[in-house]
Structures are given as C-alpha cells and as structure tokens.
N, C-alpha and C positions, 0 to 999 in steps of 0.2 A: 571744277568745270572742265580741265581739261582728260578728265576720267570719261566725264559725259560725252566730251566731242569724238573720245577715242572710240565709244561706244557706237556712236552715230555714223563714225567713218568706218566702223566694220560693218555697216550696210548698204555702203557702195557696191561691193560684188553682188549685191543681190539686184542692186538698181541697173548695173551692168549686165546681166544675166539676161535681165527680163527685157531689157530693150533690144540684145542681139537676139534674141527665144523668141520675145512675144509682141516682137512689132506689127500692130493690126491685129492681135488677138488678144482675148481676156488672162488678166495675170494669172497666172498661174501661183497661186498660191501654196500650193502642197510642193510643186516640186522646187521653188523658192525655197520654202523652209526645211525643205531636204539638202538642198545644198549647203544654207546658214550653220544648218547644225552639223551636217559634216565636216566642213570648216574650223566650226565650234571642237569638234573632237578630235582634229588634227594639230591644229594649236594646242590644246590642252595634253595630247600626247607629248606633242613635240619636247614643252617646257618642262614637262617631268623626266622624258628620257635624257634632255639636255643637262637640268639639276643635278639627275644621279651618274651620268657623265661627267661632269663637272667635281663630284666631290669625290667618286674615283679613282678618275684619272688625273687629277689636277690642270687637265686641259680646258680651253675653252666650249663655254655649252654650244658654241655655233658647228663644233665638231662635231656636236652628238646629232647637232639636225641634220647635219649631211648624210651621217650614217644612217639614221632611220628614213630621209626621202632614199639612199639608195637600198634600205634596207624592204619598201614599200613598190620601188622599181621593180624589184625581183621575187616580190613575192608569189608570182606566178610559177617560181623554179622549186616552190617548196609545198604548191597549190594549196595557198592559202585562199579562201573565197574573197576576203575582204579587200584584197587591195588592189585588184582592177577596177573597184566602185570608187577611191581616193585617185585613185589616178584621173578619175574623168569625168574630177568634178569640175564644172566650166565655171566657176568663181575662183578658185585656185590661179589661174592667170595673172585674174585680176589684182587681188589679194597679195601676188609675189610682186608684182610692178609695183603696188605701194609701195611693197617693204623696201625694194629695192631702193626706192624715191629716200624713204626713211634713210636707210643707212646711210644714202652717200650727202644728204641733208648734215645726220649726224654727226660723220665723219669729219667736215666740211667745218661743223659748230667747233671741234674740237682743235682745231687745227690754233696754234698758240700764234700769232702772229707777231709779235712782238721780240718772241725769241725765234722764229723764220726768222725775222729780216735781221736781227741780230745777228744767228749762224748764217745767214744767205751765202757766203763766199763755202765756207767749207761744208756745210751741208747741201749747196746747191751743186758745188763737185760730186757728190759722194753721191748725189742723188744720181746727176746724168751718169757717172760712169756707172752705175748701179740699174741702169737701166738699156746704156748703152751698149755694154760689154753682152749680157745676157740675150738682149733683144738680138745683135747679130750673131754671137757663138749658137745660139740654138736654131733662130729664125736660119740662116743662111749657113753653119758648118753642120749641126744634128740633123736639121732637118731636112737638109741638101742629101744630104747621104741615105735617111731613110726612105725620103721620097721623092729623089731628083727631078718627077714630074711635075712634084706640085706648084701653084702658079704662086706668084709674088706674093698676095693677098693672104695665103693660106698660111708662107713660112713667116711672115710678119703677124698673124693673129697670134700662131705657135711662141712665137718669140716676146711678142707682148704681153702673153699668159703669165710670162717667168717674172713680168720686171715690176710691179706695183706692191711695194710692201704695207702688209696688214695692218695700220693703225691700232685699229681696236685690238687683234691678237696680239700683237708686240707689247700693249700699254696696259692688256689682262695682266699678261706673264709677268712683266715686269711691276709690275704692282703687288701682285701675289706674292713674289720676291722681296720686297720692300726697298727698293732700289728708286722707285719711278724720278725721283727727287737727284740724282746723280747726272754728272753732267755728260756720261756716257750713258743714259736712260734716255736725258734729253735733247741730246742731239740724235739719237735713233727716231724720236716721236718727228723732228724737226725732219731727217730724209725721209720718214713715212709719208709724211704730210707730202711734201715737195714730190716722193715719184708718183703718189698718187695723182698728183695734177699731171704731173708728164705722162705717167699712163694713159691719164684722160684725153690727153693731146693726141697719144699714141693710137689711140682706139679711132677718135674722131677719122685722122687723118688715112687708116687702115681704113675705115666706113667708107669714108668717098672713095679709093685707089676699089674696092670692092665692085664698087655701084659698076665697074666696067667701062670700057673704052684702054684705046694703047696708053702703058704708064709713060709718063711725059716728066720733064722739071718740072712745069707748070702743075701736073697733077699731083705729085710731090709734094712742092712746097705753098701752093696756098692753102691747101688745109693748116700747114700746120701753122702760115703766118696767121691767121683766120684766130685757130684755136690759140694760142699764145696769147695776141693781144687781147681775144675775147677773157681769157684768164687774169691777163696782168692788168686790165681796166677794172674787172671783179675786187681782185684785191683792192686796188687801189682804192679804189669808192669803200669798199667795206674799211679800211684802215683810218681814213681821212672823215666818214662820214661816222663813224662808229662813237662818238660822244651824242652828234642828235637822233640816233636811232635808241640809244639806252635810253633817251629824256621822254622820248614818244612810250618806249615800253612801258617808260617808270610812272608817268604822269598821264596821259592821255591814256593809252590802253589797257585802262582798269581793272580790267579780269582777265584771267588765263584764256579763256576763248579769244576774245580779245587780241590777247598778244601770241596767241598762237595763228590767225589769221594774216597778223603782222608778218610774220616772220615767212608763213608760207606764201604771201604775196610776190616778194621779191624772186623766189625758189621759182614758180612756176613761170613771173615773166621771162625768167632769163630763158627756163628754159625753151618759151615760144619763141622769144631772139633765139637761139642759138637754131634750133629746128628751120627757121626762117633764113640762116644763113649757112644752113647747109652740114652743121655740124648735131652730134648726137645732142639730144633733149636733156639725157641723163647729163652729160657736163654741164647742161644750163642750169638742171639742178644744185649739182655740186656750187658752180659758178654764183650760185644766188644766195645760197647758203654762206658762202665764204665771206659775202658781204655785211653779214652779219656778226662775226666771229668775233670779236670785240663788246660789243654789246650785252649790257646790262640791266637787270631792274632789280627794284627792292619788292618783296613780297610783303605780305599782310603780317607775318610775324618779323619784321626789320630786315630777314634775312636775303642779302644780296646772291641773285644768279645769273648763269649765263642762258642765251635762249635757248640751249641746247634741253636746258631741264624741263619744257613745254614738250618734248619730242618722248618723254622716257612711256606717259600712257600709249601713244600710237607706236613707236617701235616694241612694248612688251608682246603689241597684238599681233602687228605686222611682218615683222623684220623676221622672225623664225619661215614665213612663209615660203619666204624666196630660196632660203639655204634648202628649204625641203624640197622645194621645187628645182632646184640645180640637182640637188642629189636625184628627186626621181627620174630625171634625163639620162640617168648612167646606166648602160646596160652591161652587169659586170664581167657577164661571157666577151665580153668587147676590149673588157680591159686587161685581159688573162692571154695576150696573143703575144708571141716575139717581138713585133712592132710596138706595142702598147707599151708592153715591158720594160723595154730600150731606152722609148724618148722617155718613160719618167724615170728611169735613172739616170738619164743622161741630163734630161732638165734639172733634179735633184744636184746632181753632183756640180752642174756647170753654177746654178745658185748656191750651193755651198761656199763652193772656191772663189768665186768671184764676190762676195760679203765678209769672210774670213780675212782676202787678203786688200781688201778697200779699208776695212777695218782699222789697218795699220796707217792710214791717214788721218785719224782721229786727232792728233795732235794732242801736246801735253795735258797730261790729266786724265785721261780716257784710257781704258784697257783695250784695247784692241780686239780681244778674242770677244771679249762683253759683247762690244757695239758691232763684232762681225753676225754673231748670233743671234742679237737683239733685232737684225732689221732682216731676216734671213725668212719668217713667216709669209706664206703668201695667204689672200682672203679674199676681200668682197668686191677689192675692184677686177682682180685678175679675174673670177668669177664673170663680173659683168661683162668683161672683156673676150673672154670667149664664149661666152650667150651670144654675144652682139654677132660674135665669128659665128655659130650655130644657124644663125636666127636669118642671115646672109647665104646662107650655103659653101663658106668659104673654111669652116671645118668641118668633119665629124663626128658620128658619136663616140668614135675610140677615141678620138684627140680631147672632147670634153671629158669623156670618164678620166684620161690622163692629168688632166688640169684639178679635176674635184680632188682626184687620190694626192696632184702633187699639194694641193691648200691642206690637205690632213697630215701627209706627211712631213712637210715643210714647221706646220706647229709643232709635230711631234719631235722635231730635233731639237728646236728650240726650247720647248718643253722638258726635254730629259737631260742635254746636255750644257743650260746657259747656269741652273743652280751651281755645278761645280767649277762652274768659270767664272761667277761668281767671288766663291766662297777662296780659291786660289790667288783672283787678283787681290780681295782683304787682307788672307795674311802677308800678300806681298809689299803694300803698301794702303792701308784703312783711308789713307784723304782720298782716296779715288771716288770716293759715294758717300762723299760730302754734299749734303743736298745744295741745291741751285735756287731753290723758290721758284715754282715753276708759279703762272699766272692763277688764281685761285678758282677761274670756271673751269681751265682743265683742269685741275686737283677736281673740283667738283664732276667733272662729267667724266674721268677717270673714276672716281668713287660709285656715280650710280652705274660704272658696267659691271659691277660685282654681281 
C-alpha cells in the first residue's frame, strides 16, 4: 500500500503544475504528461548513475546525484540539447520540496533518542562546539576577510553551511565499515542528530535576522528562544508520548497507508505552527517527525518497525530530486574563481581541524581520530541551509556552488581516509568497536539506506 501511495504522491507535481499553468483554462494534458515523464526519466537516471557511483567509488549515491544535477547545469558548456529542457521543467520545484520534506522527515525518524538523552552531556558539547567554533571561524574570520562587505546575514548563512553534520552520510560510511555498532560510531550518529537540530535553529533564526530591519538582541535572541523551545517541546512529547503513538500504529492504523497518514499528520502540523510563529516550515517538519522517533508497529508478517520504514517508497521517488535540484543551481564557471577557491578550502580545512580536534573529547573508549572523521561529512541539512540563504538573497551562486562542492568533498575525506583510521585504532586496541546495541529501528533504518 504504501508503494501505491508513493505512486499517487508522484502526481502531485502534476496537480501543482496545472493549477499555477492552468487556472481558468482547460488542462492541458500533453504538456502534463510531458512533464510526468521527464520527471520520470530524471529519477530513473539519477538512481542509475547514483548505483554505479556508489559501487565505484564506495561513496554515498546522494554524491552521484549532485554530480549529475551539476553535471545537467552545465550542459550547455558542452551544447548538449537536452539539458536546458530538464532544467525547466516546472514540476522539478515541486518534486525537490517533497524530497526535501522526505529527508529531514527521515532524518528526524532516525534519530536514536534514548541514547541522545543518554549521551546529552557530551554529545550535546561536541555538538555546540561543533557548530559553534566553525559557524564563527568561517561566518566572521574567512568570511570577514574575503568579503569585508558582506552583511551579517550573509556571513552567518556562510558559516551555518559548515556546522550541520550529515546523518545519513556519516551512518552509510560507517556502516559500510562495519563499525555502525561501536561506541565511537555512536556517539557520532548521537552529535549528527543534535547539530542537525541546532542547524535547524541556526537557519530559523539566520531566516528572520534576513527578513531585514537593524539587528537588535531582541532580533537575535527570540528566534532562537522561539526555535529551541519549539524543538525541546517536540522531543519531549515525541519521547513521553512515543508508547500511545506505536499502540495507534500497531492497532488502529491497520494498513500502511494508514500509518503512513499517521505519521505525516504530525510532520505537517508542526510545520504550519512553526510557519505560524515565524520560524522555517522545514524545522516544523523535522520538529514533527522527531515526535515520532520512538514509535513502533508490528507488521502482517510479526515483524516489528519503526515509522521511518513507511518513508523508504516515497523517499526512493523523491529524495534524489532535491540533490539534483541543489546540484543544478551550480554554475561551475562560478565555482572556478579565487574567491570560490579560497572559502572552500578554507571551510574544508577550518571543518577538518575543528572535528579532528573536538574529537579528542570523546572520552574513554572512543578513538579520537574515528569520531573526528566520523562526524566531519557535511549533507542535507547544510544543503537546506544555504537554499534557504539562496532563496532569501542573502547568498550567491558562487557561495552555493562552494557549499555543494564542500557536501562532496567533506564525504570524500571521510570516505578515503576514516577506513585506515579505523583499521590503526584495531590493532591499537580491538575493545574500541565493541558493539553498543544500538535501538533496533535505527539498526533498521540504517540497513534500508544501503
């Protein structure tokens, strides 16, 4: 059932299409189904070129989509005919907002909460200085220097880029490693989870300092009391409420449509509270989802899940969208410039050094250089986060192509150099990745990202 509904929700963009097209005229059926199907044959590319990316280069397939949306950006420098018609197909928008909704829905399901509150003291450190150190070394020292002009809004979206680590790329890799079960695997999942909420904080409260007017305390800090509490009341309710919401999945909402309705009710009110009180919709997503995150049902064959596994038909469709659609924003003569250059080594290097050596707070049991690398990926929220900057006018196209190349980059360090950091701290000491038992829906929702 919930194959059918994913089916069903890929004809949204068409129903969207034809109300901004064809309000007050007859549908337009031909050019409907010219858009469905081009649609159709960008996903179908994407997941192929993603796959044979993925068995490759042993990277994640969300790499290969970025590479093929920037590879579909520029196909005009190699005059190819086809890819100014994928550029400007007006259901692509639409289509990348699901996915977007998807991932941080996803993200959000995955998120362990039991061992958060468990690690909260030193994963909650590692998080803020993980976000705090980078957001001002880049936001206010690189980005002071390369553009002394630019306004407050601009070096804060810059700086927010750097600080949100990639859940799902950190918990590929390490998975693919065989490690995901160590207790430096899972205190990395445990700061992914946590800076992605402060991200999400960081973005909201960058949104309104945007909207314009002189920046004030006031304009400072109620966003972010705003978004905090909006966040730690999410939890709370998803943690405390999270036995009658598995009893509703398990017993009342009988079928997968069903419980996939379930699940996307909460998702979407929050995110009209959060729009409603001033903060981005997206966190009210994430925020809706979290309340969930504990929650379980039994399926028709005994087999116990978490709601995350109601998401895997609409994320196969969706989720590749939005990566295509970040990458086709990148214009890569834009990202080949001195300036461009600079801030992504400079972002590069300042998230290097600041995750290598936070690292070293891991406390007993944890390899250091592991859990520096392990959380060092950037992805889908830093993504979101400078769209949001894009979308505002408070960055560039250079500044986004610099963000896409540093989300590729960022896994490829991680990618090539965490195996023999690895395989060093083993012989140095084997109890290091002793597994921990992680929760068994993320063991599950870990397993379906393969």
């Amino acid at each position: 059932m919930t194959t059918v509904a994913a089916i069903v929700a890929f004809l949204t963009p068409v129903q969207a299409w034809a109300e901004a097209h064809g309000a007050g005229h007859a549908f337009d059926e031909g050019g409907a189904i010219k858009m469905l199907a081009t649609l159709v044959f960008l996903g179908f590319t994407a997941h192929l070129v993603g796959t044979v990316f993925q068995k490759k280069t042993g990277l994640t397939e969300a790499i290969g989509w970025l590479l093929l949306g920037v590879f579909v950006s520029n196909g005009h420098y190699l005059h190819l005919p086809f890819t100014d018609a994928l550029k400007a197909n007006p259901g692509l928008p639409y289509a990348s907002y699901v996915g977007v909704c998807i991932l941080l829905i996803m993200a959000a399901l995955e998120t362990d909460l039991p061992q958060m509150i468990k690690n909260a003291r030193i994963g909650g450190l590692l998080a803020a200085l993980g976000v705090a150190i980078p957001l001002f070394a880049v936001g206010f020292g690189l980005v002071s220097v390369l553009m002394p002009t630019a306004p407050l809004a601009t070096k804060l979206f810059i700086g927010g880029m750097v600080t949100p680590t990639s859940l799902g790329i950190a918990a590929k890799i390490l998975k693919d490693l065989g490690v995901l079960s160590s207790k430096a695997a899972q205190l990395a999942m445990n700061v992914a989870a946590i800076d992605d909420i402060i991200g999400l904080v960081v973005m909201a409260v960058i949104q309104t300092m945007a909207g314009g007017g002189t920046v004030t305390p006031a304009l400072v800090l109620v966003p972010i009391v705003k978004a905090s509490l909006f966040m730690v009341i999410a939890i709370g309710i998803g943690y405390y409420l999270a036995p009658m919401s598995s009893r509703i999945l398990s017993r009342y909402a009988g079928t997968e449509s069903m419980r996939l309705k379930f699940v996307l009710v909460p998702c979407f009110l929050a995110a009209i509270v959060a729009h409603a009180i001033g903060l981005s919709p997206l966190m009210g997503v994430y925020a809706g989802a979290v309340f969930l995150t504990e929650a379980h049902f039994t399926d028709f064959d005994g087999k116990e899940h978490g709601a995350e596994y109601l998401f895997k038909p609409l994320a196969y469709v969706f989720v590749p969208f939005f990566f295509l659609e970040v990458g086709m924003k990148v214009d890569l003569p834009l990202l080949f410039t001195a300036k461009a250059i600079t801030l992504f080594a400079g972002c590069l290097a300042i998230l290097v050094g600041t995750k290598l050596a936070l690292g070293k707070l891991g406390g007993k049991g944890v390899d250091p250089v592991v859990l520096g690398l392990a959380t060092i990926p950037r992805g889908e929220v830093a993504l979101v986060i400078v769209s949001s900057g894009l979308a505002v006018h408070a960055v560039d196209q250079s500044v986004f192509a610099v963000c896409v190349a540093l989300v590729i980059g960022s896994a490829v360090v991680t990618g090539v150099f965490l195996p023999g950091a690895i395989k060093r701290a083993k012989e140095r000491d084997p109890s290091l990745f002793a597994p921990t038992d992680p929760s068994p829906h993320m063991e599950e929702a870990l397993t379906d990202a393969e």
